[in-house]
N, C-alpha and C positions, 0 to 999 in steps of 0.2 A: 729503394723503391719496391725492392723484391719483398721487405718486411711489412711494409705500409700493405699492398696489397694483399698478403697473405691474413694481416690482421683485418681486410674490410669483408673478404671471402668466408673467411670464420664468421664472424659474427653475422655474416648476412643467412650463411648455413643454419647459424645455431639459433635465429630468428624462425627461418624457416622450417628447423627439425620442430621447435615448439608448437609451430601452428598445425602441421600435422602429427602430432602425439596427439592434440586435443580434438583433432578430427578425428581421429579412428578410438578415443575414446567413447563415442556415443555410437556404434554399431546402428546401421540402419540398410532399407532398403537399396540395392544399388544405383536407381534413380533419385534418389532423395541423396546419397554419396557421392554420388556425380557433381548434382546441383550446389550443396556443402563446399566439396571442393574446388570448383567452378568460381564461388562465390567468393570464398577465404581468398585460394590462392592469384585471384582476377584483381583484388585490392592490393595484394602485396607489390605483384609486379607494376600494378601503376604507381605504385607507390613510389618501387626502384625506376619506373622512367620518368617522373616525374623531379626524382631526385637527382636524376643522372644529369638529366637537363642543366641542372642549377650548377653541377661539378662536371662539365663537359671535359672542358682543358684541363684539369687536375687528372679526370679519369683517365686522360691519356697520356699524363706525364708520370702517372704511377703502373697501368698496366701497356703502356705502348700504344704504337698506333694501328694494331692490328683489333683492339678496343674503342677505333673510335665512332665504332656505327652503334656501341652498344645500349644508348639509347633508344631505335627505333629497334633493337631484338628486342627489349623487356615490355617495349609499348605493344608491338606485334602480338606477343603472346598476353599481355594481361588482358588486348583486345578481343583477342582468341575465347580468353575465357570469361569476358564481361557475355559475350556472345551464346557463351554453352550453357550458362546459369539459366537465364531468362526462359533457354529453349526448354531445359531438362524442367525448370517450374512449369513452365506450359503444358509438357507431355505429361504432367500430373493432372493441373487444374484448369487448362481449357488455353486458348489465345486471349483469353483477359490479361495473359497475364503480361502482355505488351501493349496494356490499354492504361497510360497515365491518370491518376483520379488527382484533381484537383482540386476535391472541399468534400469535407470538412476538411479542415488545416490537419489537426491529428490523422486524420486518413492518408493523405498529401505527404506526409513526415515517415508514417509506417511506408507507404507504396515509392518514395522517394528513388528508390534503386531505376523504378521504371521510365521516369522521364531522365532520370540520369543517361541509360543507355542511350537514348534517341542524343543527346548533350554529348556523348562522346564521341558519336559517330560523326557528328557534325563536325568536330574536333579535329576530328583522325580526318577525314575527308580534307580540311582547312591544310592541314600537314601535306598531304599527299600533292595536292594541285595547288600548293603555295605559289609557284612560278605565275600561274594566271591570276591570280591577287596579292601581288608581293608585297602592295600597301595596309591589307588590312589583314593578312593570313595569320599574324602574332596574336593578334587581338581574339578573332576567334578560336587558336588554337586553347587560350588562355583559358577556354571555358571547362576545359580539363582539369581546372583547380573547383571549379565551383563541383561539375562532375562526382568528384572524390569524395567531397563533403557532403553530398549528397548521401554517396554509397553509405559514406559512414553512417551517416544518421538510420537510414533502412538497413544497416545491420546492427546496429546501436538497438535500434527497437525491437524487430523481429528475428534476428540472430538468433540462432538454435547455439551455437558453439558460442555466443558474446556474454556468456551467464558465466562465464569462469572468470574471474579477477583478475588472473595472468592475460589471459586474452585479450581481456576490457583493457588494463595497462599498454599492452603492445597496442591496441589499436586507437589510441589516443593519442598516444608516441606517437604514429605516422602519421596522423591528422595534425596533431602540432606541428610536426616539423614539416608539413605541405605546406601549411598557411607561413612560416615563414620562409620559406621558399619562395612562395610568391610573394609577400612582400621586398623581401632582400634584391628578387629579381623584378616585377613591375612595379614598385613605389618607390625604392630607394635608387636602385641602376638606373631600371630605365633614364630619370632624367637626365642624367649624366651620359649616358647613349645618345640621346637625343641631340644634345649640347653639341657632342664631340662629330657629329653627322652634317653638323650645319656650319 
């Protein structure tokens, strides 16, 4: 277990060393480096709690059970920093920039990240006060997949650091492997949860 783990820490390191080399290649203002980083590193970590999700029980039969909350620490922080992006663009370019545009469809696509936030919050909130809607709190936590691909696509387009091929690669990679995540986990499982409930 000690080698499984040691190899999923590496490579989550050596994902993460990459994304910041390409950050700090393009030198810029400190609020523009905030937002950068805010934005990069707010995708990755949902990225890991969204994966974590998928490999709960595995995650604690390879690093223990003192790793089994480590879910809500990677969602915590990537929440943290969906949070600091939007602010640090604001304190640039005014509180538009927490104002959703919804048409033209290309505008909708570029500004994507914006109504993603409001999508996640809703998300997170679902998660937190699950106990008082126990019957529907999966369903809208679930919106955290739609969420993600949101992100992507608003950094897909307007991305200052998504112009590098390695980075385009890596963040392709994790939009793949969200989408089958959720499917593996709400189209294929689920029903078979379902089945095994009733």
């Amino acid at each position: 277990m000690k080698y499984e783990s040691g190899v999923i820490i590496s490579f989550l390191v050596i994902v993460l060393g990459i994304i910041l080399y390409f950050l700090f290649q393009e030198s810029d203002i400190a609020v523009r480096m905030t937002a950068r980083a805010a934005g990069l590193l707010g995708y990755f970590f949902l990225f890991l709690a969204i994966l974590s999700s998928e490999y709960l029980a595995s995650i604690r039969k390879t690093f223990g059970r003192s790793f089994i909350n480590v879910h809500h620490h990677l969602a915590r922080v990537g929440v943290a920093l969906v949070l600091v992006h939007p602010i640090t663009v604001a304190y640039q370019f005014g509180l538009s920039a927490f104002l959703p545009v919804f048409y033209p469809l290309a505008e909708f696509l570029r500004l994507a990240g914006r109504p993603a936030f409001y999508i996640i919050l809703i998300a997170v909130l679902a998660g937190i006060y699950r106990k008082r809607i126990p019957k529907n709190w999966r369903s809208v936590h679930a919106l955290n997949y739609l969420a993600f691909l949101m992100v992507f696509i608003h950094a897909w387009l307007i991305g200052t650091d998504l112009q590098n091929p390695v980075m385009q690669l890596i963040w392709i990679s994790m939009a793949l492997i969200v989408v089958a995540v959720f499917i593996h986990k709400h189209l294929i499982s689920a029903p078979g949860r379902k089945k095994g409930r009733k």
